[in-house]
PQR file with spaces between the fields and no chain letter, atoms N, CA, C, O and H, PARSE charges and radii, in Angstrom:
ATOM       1  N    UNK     1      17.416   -2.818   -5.104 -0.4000 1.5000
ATOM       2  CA   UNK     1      16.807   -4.010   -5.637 -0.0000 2.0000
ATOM       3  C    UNK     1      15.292   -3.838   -5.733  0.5500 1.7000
ATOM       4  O    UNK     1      14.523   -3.522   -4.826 -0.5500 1.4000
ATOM       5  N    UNK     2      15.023   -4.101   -6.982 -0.4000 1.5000
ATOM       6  CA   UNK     2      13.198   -3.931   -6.735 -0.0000 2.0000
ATOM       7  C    UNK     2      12.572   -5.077   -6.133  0.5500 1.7000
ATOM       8  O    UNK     2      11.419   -4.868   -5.757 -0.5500 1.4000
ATOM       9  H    UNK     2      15.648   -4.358   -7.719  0.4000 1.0000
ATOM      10  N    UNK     3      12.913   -5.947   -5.989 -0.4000 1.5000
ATOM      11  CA   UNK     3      11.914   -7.087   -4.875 -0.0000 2.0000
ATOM      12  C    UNK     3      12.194   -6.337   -3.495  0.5500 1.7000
ATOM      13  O    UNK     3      11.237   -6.622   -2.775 -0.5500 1.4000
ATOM      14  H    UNK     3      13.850   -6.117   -6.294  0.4000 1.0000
ATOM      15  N    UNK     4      12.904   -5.667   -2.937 -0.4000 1.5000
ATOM      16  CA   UNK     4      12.769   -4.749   -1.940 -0.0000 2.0000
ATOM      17  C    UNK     4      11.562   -4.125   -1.504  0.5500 1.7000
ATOM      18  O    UNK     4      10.750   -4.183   -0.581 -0.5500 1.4000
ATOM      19  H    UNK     4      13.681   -5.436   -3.522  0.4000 1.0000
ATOM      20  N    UNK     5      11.851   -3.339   -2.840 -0.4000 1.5000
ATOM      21  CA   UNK     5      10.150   -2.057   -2.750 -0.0000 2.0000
ATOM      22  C    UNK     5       9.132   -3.017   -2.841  0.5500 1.7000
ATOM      23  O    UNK     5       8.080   -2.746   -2.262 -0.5500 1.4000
ATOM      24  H    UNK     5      12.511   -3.292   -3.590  0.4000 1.0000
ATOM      25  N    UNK     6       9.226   -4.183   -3.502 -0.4000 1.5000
ATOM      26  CA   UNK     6       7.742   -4.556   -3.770 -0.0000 2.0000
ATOM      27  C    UNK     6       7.419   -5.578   -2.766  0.5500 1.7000
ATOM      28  O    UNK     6       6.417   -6.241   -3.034 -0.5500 1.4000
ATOM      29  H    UNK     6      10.081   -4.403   -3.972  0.4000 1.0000
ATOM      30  N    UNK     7       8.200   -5.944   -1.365 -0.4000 1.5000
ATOM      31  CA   UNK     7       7.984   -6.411   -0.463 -0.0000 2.0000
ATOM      32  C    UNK     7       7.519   -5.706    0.513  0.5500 1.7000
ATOM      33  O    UNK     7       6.610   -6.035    1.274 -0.5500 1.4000
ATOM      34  H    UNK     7       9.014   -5.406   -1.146  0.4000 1.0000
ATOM      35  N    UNK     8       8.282   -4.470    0.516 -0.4000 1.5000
ATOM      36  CA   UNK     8       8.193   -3.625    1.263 -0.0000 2.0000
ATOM      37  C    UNK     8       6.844   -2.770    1.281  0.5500 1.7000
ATOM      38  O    UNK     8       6.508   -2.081    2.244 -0.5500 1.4000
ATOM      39  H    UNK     8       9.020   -4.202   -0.103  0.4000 1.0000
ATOM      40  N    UNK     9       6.161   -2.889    0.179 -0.4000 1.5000
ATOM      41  CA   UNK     9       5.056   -2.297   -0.252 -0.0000 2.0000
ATOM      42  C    UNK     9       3.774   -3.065    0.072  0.5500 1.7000
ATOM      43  O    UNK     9       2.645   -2.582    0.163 -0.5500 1.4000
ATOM      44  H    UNK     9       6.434   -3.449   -0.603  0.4000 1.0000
ATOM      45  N    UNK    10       4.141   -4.364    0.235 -0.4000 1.5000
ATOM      46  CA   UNK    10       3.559   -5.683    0.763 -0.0000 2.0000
ATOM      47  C    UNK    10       2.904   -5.348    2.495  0.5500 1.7000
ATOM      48  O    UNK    10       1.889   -5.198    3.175 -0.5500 1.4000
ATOM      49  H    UNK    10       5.058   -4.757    0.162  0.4000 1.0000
ATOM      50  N    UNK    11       4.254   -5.380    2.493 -0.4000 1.5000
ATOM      51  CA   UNK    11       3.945   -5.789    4.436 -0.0000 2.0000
ATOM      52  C    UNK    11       3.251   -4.104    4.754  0.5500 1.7000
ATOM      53  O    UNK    11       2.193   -4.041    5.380 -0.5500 1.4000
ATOM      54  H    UNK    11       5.078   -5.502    1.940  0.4000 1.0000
ATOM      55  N    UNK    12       3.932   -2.818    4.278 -0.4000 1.5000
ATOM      56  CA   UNK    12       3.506   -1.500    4.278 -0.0000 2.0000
ATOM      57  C    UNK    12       2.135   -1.507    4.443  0.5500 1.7000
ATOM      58  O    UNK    12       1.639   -1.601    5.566 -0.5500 1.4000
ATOM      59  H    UNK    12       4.792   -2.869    3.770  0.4000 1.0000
ATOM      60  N    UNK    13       1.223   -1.381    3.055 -0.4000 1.5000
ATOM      61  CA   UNK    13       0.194   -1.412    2.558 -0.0000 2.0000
ATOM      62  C    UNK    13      -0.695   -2.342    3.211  0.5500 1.7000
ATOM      63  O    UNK    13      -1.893   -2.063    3.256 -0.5500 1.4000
ATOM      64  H    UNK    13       1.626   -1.304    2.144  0.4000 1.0000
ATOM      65  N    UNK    14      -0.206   -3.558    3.794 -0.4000 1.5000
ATOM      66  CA   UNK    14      -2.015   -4.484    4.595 -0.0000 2.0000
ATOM      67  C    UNK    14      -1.609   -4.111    6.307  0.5500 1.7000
ATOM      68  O    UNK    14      -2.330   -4.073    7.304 -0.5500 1.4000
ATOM      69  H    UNK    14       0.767   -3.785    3.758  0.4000 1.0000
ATOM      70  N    UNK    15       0.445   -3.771    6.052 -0.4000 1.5000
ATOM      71  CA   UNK    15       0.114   -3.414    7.839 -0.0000 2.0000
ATOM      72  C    UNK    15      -0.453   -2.602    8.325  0.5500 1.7000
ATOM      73  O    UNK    15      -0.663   -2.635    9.538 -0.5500 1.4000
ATOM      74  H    UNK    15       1.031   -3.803    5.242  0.4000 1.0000
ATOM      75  N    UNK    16      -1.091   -1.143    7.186 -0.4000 1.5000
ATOM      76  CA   UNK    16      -1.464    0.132    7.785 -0.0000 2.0000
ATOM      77  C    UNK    16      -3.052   -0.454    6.696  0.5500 1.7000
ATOM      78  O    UNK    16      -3.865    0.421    6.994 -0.5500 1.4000
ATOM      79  H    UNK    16      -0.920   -1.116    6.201  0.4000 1.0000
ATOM      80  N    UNK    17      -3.520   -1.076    6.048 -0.4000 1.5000
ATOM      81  CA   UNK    17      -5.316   -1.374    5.865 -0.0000 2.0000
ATOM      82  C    UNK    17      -5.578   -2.411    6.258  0.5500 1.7000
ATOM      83  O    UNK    17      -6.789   -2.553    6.086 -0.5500 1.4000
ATOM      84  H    UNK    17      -2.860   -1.786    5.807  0.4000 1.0000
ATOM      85  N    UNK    18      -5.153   -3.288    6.716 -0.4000 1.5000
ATOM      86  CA   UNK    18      -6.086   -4.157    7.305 -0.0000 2.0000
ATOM      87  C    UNK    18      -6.614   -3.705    9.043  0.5500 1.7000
ATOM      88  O    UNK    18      -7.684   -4.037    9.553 -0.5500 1.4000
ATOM      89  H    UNK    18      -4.169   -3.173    6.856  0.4000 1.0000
ATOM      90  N    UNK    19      -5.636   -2.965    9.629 -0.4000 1.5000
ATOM      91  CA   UNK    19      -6.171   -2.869   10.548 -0.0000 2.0000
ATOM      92  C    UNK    19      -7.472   -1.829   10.742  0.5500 1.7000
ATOM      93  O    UNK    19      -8.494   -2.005   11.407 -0.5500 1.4000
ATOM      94  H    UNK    19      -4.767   -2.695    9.214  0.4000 1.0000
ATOM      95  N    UNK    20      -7.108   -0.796   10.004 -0.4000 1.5000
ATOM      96  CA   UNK    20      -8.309   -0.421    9.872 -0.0000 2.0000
ATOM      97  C    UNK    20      -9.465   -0.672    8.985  0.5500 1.7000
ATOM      98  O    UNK    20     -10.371    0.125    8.740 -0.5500 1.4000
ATOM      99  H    UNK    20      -6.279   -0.654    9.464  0.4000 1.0000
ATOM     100  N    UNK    21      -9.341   -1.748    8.580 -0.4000 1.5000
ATOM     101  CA   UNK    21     -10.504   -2.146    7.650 -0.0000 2.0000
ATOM     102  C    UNK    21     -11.119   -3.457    8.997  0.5500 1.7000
ATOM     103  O    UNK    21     -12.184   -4.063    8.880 -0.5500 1.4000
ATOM     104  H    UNK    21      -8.606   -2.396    8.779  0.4000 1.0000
ATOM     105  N    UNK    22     -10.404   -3.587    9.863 -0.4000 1.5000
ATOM     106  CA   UNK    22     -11.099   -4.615   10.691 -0.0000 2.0000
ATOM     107  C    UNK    22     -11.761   -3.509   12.059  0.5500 1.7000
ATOM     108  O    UNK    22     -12.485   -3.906   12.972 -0.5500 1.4000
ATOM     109  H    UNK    22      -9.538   -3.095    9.958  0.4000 1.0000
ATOM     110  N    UNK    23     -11.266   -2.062   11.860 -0.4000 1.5000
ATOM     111  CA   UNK    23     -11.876   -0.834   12.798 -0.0000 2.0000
ATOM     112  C    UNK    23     -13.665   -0.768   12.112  0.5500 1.7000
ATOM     113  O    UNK    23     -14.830   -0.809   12.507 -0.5500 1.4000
ATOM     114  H    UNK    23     -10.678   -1.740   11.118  0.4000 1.0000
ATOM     115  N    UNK    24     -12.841   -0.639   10.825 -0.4000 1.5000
ATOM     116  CA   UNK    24     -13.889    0.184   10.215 -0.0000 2.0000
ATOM     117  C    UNK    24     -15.932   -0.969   10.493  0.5500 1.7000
ATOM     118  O    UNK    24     -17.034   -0.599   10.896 -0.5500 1.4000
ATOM     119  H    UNK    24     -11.894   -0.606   10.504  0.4000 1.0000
ATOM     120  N    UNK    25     -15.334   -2.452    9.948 -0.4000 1.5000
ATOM     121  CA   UNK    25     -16.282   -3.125    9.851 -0.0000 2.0000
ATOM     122  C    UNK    25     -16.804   -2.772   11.520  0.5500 1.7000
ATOM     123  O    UNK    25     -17.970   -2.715   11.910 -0.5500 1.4000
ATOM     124  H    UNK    25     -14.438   -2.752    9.620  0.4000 1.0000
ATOM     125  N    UNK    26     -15.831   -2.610   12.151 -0.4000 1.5000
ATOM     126  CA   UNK    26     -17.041   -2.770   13.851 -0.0000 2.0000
ATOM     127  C    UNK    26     -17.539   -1.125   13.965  0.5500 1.7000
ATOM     128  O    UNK    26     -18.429   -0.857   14.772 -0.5500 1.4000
ATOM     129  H    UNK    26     -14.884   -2.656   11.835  0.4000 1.0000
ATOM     130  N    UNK    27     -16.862    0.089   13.029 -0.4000 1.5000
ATOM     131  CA   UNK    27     -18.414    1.173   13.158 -0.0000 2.0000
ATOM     132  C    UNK    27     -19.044    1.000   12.435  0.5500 1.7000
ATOM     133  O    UNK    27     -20.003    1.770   12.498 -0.5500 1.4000
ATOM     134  H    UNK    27     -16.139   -0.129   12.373  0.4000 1.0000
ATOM     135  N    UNK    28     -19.100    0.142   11.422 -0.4000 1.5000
ATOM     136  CA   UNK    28     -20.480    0.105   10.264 -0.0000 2.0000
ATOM     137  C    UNK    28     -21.567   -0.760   10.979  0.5500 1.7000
ATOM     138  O    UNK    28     -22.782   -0.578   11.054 -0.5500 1.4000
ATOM     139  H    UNK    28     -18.321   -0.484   11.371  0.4000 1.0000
ATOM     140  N    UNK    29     -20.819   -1.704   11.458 -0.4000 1.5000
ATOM     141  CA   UNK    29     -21.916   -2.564   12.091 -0.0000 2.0000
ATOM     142  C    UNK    29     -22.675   -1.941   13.380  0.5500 1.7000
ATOM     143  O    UNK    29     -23.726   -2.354   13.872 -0.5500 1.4000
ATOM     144  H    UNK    29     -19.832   -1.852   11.397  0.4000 1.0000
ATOM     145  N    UNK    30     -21.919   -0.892   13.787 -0.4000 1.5000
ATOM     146  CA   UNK    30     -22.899    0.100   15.067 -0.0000 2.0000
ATOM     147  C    UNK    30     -23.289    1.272   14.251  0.5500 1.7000
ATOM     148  O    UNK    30     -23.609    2.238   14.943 -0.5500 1.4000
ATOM     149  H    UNK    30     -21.065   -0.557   13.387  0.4000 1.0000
ATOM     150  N    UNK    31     -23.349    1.452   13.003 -0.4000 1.5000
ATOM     151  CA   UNK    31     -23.865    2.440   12.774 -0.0000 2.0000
ATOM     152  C    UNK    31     -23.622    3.771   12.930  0.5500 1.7000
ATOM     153  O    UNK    31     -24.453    4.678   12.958 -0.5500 1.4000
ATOM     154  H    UNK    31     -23.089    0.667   12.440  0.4000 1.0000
ATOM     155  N    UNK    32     -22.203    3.850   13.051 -0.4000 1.5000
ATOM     156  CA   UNK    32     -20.944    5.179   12.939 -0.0000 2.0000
ATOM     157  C    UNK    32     -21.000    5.660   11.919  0.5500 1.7000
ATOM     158  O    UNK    32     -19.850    6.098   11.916 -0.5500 1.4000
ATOM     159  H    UNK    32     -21.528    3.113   13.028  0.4000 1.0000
ATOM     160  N    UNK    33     -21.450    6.009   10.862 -0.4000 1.5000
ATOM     161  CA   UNK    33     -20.806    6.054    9.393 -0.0000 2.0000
ATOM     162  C    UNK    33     -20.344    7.151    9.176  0.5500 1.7000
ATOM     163  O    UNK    33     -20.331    7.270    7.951 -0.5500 1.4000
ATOM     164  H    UNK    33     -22.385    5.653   10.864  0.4000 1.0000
ATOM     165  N    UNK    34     -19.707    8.586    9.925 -0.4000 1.5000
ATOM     166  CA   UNK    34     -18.922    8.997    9.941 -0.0000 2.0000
ATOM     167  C    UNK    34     -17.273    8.268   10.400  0.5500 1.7000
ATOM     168  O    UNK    34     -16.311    8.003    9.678 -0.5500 1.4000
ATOM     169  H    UNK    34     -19.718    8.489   10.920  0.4000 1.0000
ATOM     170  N    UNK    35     -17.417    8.148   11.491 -0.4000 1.5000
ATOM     171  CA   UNK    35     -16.314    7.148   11.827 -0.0000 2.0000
ATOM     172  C    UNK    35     -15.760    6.050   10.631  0.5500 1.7000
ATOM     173  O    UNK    35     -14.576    5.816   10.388 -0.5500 1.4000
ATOM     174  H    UNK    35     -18.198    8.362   12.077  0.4000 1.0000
ATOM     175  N    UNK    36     -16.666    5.589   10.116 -0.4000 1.5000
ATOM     176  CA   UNK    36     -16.773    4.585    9.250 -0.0000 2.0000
ATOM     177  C    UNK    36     -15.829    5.264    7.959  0.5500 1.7000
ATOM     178  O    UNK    36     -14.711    4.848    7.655 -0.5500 1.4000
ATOM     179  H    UNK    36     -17.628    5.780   10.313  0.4000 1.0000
ATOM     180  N    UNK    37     -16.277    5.974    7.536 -0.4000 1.5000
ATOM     181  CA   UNK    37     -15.911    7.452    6.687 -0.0000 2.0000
ATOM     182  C    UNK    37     -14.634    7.461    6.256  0.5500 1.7000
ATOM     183  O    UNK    37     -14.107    7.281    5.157 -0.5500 1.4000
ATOM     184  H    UNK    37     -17.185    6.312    7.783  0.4000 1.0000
ATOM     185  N    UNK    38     -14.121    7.781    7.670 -0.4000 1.5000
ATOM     186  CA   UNK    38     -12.958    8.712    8.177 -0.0000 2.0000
ATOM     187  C    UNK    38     -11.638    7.342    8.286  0.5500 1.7000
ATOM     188  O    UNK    38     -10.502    7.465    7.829 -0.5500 1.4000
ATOM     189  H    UNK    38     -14.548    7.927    8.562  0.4000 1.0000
ATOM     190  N    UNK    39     -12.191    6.051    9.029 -0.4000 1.5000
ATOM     191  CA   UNK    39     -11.747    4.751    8.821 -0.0000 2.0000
ATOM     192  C    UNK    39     -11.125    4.351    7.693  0.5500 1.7000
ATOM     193  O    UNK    39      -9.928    4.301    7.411 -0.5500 1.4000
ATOM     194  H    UNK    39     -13.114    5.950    9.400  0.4000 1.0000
ATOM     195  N    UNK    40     -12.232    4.034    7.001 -0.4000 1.5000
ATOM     196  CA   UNK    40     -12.316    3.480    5.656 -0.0000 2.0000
ATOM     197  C    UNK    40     -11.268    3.827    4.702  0.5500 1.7000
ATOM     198  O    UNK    40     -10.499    3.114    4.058 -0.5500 1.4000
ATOM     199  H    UNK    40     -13.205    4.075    7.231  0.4000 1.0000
ATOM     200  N    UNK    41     -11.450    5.341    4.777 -0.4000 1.5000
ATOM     201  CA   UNK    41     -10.331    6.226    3.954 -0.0000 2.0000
ATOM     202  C    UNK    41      -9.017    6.294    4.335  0.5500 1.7000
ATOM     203  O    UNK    41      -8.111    6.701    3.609 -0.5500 1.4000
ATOM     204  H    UNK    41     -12.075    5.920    5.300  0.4000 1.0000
ATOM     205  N    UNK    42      -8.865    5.807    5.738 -0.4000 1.5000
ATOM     206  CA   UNK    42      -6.955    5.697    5.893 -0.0000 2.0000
ATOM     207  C    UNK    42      -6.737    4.761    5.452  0.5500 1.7000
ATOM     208  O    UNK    42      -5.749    4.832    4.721 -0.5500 1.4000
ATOM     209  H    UNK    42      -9.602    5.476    6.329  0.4000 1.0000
ATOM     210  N    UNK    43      -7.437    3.237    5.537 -0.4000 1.5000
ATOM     211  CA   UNK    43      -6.989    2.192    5.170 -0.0000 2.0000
ATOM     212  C    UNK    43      -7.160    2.091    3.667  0.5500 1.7000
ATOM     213  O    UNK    43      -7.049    0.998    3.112 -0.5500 1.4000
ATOM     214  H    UNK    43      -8.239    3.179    6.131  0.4000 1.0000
ATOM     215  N    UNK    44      -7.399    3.084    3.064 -0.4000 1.5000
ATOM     216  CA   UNK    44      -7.363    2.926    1.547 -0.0000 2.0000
ATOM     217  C    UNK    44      -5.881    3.804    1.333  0.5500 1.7000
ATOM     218  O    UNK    44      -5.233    3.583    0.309 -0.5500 1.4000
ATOM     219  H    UNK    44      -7.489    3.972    3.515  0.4000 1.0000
ATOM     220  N    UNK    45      -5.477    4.610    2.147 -0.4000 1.5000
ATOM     221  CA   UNK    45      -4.264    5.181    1.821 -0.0000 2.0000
ATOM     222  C    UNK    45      -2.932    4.163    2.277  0.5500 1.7000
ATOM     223  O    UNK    45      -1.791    4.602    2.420 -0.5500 1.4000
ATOM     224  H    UNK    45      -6.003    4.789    2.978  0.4000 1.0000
ATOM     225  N    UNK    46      -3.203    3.158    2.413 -0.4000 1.5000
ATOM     226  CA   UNK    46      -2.514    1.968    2.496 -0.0000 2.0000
ATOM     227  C    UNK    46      -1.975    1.343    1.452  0.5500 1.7000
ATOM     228  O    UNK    46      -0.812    1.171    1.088 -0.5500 1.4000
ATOM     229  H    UNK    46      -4.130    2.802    2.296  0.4000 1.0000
ATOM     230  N    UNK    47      -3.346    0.932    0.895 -0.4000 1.5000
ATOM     231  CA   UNK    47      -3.265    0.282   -0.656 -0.0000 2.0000
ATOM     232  C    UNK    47      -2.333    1.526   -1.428  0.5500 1.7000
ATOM     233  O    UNK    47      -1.169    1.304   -1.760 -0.5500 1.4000
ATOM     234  H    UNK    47      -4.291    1.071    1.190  0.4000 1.0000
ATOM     235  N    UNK    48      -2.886    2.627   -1.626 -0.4000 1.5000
ATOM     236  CA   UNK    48      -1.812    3.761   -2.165 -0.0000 2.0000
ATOM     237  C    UNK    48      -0.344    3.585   -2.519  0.5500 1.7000
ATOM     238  O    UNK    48       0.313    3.500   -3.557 -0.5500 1.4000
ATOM     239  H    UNK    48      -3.832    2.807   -1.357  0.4000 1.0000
ATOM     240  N    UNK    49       0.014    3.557   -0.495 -0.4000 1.5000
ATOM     241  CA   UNK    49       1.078    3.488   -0.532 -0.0000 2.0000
ATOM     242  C    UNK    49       2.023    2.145   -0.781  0.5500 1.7000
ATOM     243  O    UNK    49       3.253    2.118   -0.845 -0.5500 1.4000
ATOM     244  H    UNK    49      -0.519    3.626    0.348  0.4000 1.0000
ATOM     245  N    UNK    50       1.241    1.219   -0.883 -0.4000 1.5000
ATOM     246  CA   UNK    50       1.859   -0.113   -1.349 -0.0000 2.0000
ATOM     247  C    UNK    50       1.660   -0.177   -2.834  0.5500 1.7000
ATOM     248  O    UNK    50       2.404   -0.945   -3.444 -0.5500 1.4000
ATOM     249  H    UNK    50       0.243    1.241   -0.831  0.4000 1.0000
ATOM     250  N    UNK    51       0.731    0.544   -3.543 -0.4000 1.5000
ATOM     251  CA   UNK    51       1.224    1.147   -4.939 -0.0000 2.0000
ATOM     252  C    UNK    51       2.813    1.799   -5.496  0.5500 1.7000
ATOM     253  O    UNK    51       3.713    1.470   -6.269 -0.5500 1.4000
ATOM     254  H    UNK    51       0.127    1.168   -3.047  0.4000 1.0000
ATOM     255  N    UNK    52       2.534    2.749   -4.701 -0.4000 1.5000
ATOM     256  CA   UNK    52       3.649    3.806   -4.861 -0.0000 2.0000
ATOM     257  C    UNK    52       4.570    3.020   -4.757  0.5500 1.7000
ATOM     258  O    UNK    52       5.432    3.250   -5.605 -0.5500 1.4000
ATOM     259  H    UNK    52       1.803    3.017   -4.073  0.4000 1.0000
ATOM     260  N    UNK    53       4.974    1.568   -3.627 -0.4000 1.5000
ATOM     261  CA   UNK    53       6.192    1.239   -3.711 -0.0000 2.0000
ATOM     262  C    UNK    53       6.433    0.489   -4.780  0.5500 1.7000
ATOM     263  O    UNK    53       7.592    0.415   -5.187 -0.5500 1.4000
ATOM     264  H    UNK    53       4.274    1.381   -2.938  0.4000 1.0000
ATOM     265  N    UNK    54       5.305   -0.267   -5.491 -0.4000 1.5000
ATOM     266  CA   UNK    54       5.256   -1.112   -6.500 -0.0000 2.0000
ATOM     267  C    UNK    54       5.953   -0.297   -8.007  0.5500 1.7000
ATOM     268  O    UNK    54       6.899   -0.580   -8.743 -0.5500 1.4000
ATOM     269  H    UNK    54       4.363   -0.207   -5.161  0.4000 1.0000
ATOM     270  N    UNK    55       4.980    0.776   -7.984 -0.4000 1.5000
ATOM     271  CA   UNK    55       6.251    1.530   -8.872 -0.0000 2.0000
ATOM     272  C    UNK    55       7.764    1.776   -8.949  0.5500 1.7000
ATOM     273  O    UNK    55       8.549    1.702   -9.895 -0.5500 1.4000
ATOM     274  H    UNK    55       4.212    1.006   -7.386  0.4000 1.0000
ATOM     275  N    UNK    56       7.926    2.092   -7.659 -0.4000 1.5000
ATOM     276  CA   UNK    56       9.631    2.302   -6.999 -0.0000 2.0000
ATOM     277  C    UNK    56       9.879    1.335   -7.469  0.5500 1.7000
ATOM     278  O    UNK    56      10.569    1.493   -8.475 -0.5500 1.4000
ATOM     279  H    UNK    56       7.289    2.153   -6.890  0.4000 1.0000
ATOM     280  N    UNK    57       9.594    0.061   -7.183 -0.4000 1.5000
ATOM     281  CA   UNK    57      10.084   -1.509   -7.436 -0.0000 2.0000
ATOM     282  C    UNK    57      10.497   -1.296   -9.324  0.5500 1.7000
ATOM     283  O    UNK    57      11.557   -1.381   -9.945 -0.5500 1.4000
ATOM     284  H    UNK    57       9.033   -0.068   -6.366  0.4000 1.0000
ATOM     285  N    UNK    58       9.116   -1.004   -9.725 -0.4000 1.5000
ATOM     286  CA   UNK    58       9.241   -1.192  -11.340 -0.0000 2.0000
ATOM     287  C    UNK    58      10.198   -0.302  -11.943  0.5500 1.7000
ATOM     288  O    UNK    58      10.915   -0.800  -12.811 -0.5500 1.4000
ATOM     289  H    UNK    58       8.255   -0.935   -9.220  0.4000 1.0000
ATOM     290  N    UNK    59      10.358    0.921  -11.659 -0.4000 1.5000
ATOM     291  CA   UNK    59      11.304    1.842  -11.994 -0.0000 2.0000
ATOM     292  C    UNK    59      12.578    1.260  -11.717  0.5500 1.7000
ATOM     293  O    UNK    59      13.338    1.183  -12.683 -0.5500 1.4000
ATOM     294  H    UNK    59       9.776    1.326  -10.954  0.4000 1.0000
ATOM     295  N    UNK    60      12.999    0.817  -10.578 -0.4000 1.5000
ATOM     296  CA   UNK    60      14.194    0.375  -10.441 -0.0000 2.0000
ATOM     297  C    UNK    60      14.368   -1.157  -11.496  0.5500 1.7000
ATOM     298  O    UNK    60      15.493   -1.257  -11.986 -0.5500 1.4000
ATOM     299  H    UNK    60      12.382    0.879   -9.794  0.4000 1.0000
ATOM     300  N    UNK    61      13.793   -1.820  -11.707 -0.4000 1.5000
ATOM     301  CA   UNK    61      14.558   -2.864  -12.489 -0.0000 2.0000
ATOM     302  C    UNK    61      14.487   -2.309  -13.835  0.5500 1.7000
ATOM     303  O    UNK    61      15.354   -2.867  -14.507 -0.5500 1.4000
ATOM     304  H    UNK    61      12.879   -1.738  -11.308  0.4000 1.0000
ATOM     305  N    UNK    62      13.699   -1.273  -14.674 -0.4000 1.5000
ATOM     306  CA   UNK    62      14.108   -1.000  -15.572 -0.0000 2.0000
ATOM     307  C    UNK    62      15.060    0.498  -15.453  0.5500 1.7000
ATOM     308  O    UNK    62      14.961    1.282  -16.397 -0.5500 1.4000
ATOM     309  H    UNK    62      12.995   -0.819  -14.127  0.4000 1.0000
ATOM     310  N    UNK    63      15.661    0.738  -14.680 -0.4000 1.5000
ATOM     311  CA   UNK    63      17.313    1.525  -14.360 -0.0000 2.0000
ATOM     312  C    UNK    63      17.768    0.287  -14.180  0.5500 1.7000
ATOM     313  O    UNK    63      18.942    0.573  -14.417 -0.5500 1.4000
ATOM     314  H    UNK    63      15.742    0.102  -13.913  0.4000 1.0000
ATOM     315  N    UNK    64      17.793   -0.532  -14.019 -0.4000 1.5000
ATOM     316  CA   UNK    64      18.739   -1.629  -13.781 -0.0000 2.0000
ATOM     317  C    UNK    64      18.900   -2.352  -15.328  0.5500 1.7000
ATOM     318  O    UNK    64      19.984   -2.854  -15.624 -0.5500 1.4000
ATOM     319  H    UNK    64      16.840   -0.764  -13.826  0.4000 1.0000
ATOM     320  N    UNK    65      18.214   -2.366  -15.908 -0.4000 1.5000
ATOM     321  CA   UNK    65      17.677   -2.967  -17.603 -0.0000 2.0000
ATOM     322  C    UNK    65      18.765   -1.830  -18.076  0.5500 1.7000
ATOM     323  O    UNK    65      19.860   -2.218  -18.484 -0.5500 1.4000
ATOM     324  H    UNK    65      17.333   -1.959  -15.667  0.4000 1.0000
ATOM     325  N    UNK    66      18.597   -1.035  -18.045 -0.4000 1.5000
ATOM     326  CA   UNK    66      19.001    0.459  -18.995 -0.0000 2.0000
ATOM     327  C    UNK    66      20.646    0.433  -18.740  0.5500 1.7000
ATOM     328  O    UNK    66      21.502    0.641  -19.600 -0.5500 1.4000
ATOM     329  H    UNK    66      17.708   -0.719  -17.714  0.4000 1.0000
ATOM     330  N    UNK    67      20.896    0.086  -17.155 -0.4000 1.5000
ATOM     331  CA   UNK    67      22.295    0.299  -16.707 -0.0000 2.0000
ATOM     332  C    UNK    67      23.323   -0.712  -17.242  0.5500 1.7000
ATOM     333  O    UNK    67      24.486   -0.486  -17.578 -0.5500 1.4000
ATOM     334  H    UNK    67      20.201   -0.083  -16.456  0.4000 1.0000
ATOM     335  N    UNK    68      22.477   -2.173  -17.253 -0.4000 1.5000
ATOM     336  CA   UNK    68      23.033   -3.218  -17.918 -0.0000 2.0000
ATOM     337  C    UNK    68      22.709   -3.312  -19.638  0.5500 1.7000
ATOM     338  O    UNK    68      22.419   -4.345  -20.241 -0.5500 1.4000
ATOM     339  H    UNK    68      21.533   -2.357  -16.981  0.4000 1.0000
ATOM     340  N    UNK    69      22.821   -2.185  -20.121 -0.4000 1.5000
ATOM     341  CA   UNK    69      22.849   -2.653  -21.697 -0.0000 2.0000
ATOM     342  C    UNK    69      23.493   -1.444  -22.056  0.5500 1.7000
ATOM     343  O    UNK    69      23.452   -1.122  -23.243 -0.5500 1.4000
ATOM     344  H    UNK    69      23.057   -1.346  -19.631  0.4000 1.0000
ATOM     345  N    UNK    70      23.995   -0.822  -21.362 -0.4000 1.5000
ATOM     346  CA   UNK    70      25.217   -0.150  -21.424 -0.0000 2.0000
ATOM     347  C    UNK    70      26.651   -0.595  -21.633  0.5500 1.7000
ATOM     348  O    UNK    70      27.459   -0.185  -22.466 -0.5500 1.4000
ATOM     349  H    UNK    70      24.029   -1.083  -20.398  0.4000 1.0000
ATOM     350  N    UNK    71      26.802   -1.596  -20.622 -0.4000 1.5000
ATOM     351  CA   UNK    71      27.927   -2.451  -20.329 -0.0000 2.0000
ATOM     352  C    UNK    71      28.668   -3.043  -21.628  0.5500 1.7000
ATOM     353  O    UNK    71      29.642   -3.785  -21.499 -0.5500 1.4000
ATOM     354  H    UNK    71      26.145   -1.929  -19.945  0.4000 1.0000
């Protein structure tokens, strides 16, 4: 079902960036900006991966489009 992936891509994607986007703001504000860096950039591989599922999602309802006009 694609509301699956695209839920799943939901909770995925802010459960793995928000937390480090709430890391990241407390080394910027001490002035880490390596840390900050290194932070910043996992919690963007979050958003990514709540992309990636958004596709999964979209791919599947059009296999599902394609499967039903077969019928």
């Amino acid at each position: 079902e694609p509301i699956f992936w695209i839920v799943t891509g939901v909770f995925t994607g802010m459960g793995t960036s928000l937390p480090f986007y709430a890391m990241g703001s407390y080394f910027y504000r001490y002035n880490l900006n390596s840390q900050y860096t290194v932070i910043t950039t996992i919690g963007s591989l979050g958003y990514i991966v709540m992309h990636i599922f958004f596709i999964k999602g979209f791919l599947c309802s059009l296999k599902i489009k394609s499967f039903g006009s077969l019928e």
